[in-house]
C-alpha positions in Angstrom: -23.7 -3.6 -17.3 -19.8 -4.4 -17.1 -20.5 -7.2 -19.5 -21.8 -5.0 -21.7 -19.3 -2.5 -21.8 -16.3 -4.7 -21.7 -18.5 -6.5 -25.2 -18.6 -2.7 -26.9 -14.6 -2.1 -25.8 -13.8 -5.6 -26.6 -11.7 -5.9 -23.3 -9.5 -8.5 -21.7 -12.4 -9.4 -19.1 -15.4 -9.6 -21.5 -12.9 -12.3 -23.4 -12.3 -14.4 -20.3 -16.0 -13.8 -18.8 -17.3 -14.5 -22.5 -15.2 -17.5 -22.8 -16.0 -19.3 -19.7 -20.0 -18.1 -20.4 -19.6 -20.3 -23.4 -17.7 -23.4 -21.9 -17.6 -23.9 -18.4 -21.0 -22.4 -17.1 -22.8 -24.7 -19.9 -21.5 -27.7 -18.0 -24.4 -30.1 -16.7 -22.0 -31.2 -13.9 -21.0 -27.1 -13.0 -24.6 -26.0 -12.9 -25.7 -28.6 -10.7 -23.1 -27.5 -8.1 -22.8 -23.8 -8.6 -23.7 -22.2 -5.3 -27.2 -20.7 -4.6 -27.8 -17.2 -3.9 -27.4 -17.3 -0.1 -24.5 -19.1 -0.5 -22.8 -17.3 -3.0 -22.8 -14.3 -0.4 -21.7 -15.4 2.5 -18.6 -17.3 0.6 -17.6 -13.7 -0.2 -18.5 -12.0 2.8 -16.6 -14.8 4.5 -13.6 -14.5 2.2 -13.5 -11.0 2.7 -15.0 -10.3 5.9 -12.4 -7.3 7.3 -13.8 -5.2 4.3 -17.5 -6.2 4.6 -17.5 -5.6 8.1 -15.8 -1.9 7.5 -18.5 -1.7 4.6 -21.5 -2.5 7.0 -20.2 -0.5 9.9 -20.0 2.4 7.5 -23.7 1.9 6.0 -24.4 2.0 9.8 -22.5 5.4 10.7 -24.2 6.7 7.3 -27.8 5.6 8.3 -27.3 6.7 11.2 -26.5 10.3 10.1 -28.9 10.1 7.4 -31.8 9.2 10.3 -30.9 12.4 12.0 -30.8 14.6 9.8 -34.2 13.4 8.1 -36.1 13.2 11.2 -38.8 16.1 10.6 -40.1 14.0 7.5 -39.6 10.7 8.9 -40.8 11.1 12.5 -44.2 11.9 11.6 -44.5 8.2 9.7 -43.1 6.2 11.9 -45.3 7.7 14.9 -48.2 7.2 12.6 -47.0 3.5 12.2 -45.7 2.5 15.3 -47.0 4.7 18.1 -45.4 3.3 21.1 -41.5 2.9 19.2 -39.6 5.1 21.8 -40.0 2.0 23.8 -37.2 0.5 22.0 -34.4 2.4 23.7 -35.5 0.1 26.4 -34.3 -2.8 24.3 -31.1 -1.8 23.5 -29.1 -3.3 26.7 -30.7 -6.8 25.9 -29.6 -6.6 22.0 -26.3 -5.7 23.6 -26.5 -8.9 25.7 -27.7 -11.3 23.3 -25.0 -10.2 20.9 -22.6 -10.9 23.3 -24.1 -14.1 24.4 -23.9 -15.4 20.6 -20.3 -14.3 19.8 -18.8 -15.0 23.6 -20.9 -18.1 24.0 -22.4 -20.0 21.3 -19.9 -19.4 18.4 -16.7 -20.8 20.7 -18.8 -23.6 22.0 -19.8 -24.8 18.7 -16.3 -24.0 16.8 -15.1 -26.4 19.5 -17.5 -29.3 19.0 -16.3 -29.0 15.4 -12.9 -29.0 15.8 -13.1 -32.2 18.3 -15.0 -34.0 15.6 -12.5 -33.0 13.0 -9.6 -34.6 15.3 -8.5 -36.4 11.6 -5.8 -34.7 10.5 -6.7 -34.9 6.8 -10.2 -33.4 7.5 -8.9 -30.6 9.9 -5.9 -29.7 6.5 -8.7 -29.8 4.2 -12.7 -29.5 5.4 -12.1 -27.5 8.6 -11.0 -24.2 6.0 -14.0 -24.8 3.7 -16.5 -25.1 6.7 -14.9 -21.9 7.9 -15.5 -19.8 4.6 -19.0 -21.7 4.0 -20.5 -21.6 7.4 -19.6 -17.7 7.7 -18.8 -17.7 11.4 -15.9 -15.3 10.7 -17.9 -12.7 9.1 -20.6 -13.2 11.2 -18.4 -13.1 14.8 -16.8 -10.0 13.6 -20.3 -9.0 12.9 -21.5 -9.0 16.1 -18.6 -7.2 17.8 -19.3 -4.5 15.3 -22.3 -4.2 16.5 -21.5 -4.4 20.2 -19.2 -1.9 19.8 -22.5 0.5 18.2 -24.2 -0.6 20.6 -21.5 0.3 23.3 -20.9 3.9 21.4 -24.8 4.2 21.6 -24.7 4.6 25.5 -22.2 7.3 25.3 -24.3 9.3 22.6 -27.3 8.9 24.8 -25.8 11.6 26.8 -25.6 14.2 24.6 -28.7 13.9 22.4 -32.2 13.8 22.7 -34.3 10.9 23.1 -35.9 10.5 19.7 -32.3 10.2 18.4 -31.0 7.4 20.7 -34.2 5.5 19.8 -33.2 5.5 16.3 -29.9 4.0 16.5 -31.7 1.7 18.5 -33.7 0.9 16.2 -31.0 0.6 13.6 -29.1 -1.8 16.5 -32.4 -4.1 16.4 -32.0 -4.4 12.6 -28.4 -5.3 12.5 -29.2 -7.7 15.6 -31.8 -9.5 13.1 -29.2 -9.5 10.4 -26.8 -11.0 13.0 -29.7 -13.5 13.9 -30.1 -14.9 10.6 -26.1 -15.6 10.0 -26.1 -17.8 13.2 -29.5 -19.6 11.6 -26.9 -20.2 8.9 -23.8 -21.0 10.9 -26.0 -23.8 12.8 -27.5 -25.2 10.0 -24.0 -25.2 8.1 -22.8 -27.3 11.0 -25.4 -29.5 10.9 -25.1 -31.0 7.5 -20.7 -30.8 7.5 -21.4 -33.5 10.1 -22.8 -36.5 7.7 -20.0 -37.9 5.6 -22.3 -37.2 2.4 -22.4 -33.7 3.1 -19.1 -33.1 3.2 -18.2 -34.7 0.2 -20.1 -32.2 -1.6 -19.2 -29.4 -0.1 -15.8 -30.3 -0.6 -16.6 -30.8 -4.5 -18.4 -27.7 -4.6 -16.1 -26.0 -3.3 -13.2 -26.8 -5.2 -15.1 -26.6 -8.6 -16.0 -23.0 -7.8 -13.4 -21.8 -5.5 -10.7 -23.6 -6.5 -10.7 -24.5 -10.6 -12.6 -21.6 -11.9 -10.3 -18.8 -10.6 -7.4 -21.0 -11.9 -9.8 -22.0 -15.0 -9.5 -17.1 -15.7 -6.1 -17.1 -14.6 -4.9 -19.7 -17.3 -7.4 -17.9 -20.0 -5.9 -15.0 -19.4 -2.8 -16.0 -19.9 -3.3 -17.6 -23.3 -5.4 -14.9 -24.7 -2.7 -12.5 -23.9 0.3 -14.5 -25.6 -2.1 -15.2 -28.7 -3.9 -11.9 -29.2 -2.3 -11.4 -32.5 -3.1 -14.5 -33.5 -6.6 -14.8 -32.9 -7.5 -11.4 -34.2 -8.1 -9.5 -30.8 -5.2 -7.2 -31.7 -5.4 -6.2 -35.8 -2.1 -6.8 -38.0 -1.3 -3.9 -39.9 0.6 -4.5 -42.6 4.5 -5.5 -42.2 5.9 -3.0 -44.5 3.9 -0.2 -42.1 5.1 -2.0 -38.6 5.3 -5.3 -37.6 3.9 -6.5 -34.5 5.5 -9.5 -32.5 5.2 -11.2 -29.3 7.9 -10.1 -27.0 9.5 -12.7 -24.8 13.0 -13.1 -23.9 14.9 -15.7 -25.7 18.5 -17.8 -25.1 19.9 -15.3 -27.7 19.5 -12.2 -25.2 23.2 -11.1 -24.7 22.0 -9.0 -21.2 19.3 -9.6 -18.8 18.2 -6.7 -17.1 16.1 -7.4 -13.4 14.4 -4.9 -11.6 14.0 -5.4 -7.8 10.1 -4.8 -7.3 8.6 -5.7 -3.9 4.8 -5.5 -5.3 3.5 -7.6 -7.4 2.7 -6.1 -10.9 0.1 -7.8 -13.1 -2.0 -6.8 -15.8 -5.8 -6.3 -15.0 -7.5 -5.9 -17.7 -6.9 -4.5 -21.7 -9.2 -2.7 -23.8 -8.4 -4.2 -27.4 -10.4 -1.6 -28.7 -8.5 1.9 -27.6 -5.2 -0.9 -28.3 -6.3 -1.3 -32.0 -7.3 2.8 -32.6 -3.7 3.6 -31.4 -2.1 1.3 -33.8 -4.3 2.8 -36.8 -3.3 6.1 -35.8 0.6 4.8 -35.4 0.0 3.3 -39.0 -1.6 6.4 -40.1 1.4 8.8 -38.6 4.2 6.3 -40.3 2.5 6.6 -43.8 2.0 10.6 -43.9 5.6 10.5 -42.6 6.9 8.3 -45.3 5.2 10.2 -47.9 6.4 13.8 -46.4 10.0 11.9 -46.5 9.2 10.4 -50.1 8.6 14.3 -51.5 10.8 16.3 -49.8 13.8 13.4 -51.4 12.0 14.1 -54.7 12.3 17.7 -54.4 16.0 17.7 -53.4 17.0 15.6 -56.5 15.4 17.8 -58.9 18.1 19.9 -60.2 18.2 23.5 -60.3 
């Protein structure tokens, strides 16, 4: 959908996304390393994993809510489906032990065995951080104590609300315990293969092709289609006698150099060629009615009286 509106605006990002469509995703050698689905997920969940977490925790909070406040329409299905599920509250202090066990326990233990096997400097400098954003285990430990800490604010509701609502947040607890489940499934399997030599070969070539080159691959696109957006058409030329449009860039000729003091880091994100190139036409249009307002009110004042 942003593909498609960037392609009707003619934006910055469509260029770049539309130029490395055409070049660098038609590669035989990038499409048979470009990460799978699964993959491609947890890399950013693991590269990002403070704001996934906040994002999960607050799809929990909102489920939660949603769960309660539903619960005359919802009720009746699940009773009809699972009959006996207010036995699950009975559950919820061994979810809250196996989470622990798998974030105390197993993650530390296994992180360790890794690190000893990694004793080679060069491997620890440069597979240890890939293994760390391909295997998850960040996302996934702060993961679980999310969810131990649900589970922990669970008891303390228990008091205060009736049973049918403390067996839906356990319920909800089960779920994220599953979802929990299946990253360690990854973690351990991830471990498993960085072991052979093979393996992490490629993951180290992977890694760098996507991780690495193709951000660097955007950053020096965007750069080039920026200085040269006269040039290759993305910004139209009005005629010189109208206004001239340069490139502006500071030259050994400037007599004074101002500097600003700016502790963030400005950039630009993203241009919308389209909006750019309708404010010039307008600009062009405004300088001509000027000229020819000018051009007649001169005319009038040298006709003589």
């Amino acid at each position: 959908m942003f593909f498609w509106l960037g392609k009707a605006f003619n934006t910055l990002r469509y260029v770049i996304e539309a130029t490395i469509r055409e070049t660098l995703y038609n590669n035989t050698s990038f499409k048979n390393s470009k990460w799978g689905l699964i993959e491609r997920q947890v890399v950013k969940w693991s590269q990002h994993y403070f704001y996934y977490v906040c994002l999960l925790y607050i799809l929990a909070v909102f489920t939660s809510t949603n769960l309660i406040l539903w619960e005359e329409k919802i009720a009746p299905s699940i009773h009809s489906a699972l009959p006996l599920w207010n036995g699950i509250i009975d559950w919820q202090s061994g979810f809250l032990a196996t989470q622990i066990t798998i974030v105390g326990f197993i993650y530390p233990l296994v992180i360790g065995l890794v690190g000893i096997l990694f004793q080679n400097k060069t491997a620890k400098k440069t597979l240890f951080p890939v293994y760390q954003i391909y295997s998850g285990f960040m996302f996934s430990g702060l993961s679980g104590l999310g969810l131990s800490i649900f589970i922990v604010l669970s008891f303390f509701i228990k008091s205060g609300v009736e049973e049918k609502y403390y067996a839906m947040l356990c319920g909800l607890s089960g779920i994220w315990l599953i979802f929990n489940l299946l990253l360690a499934c990854w973690f351990f399997v991830v471990t498993l293969k960085v072991l052979t030599e093979n393996e992490q070969r490629k993951l180290l070539l992977r890694f760098t092709i996507h991780e690495i080159c193709e951000p660097d691959i955007r950053r020096r696109l965007k750069e080039v289609i920026q200085n040269n957006a006269i040039r290759d058409g993305l910004i139209t030329k009005p005629e010189e006698k109208t206004l001239k449009l340069t490139n502006y860039s500071l030259n050994e000729n400037a007599t004074e150099l101002l500097t600003v003091k700016n502790e963030a880091k400005l950039q630009i994100n993203n241009i919308n060629y389209k909006v750019f190139n309708t404010l010039i036409l307008l600009q062009c249009f405004k300088i001509r009615v000027f000229k020819k307002l000018n051009n007649s009110a001169s005319c009038e004042k040298n006709i003589p009286e």
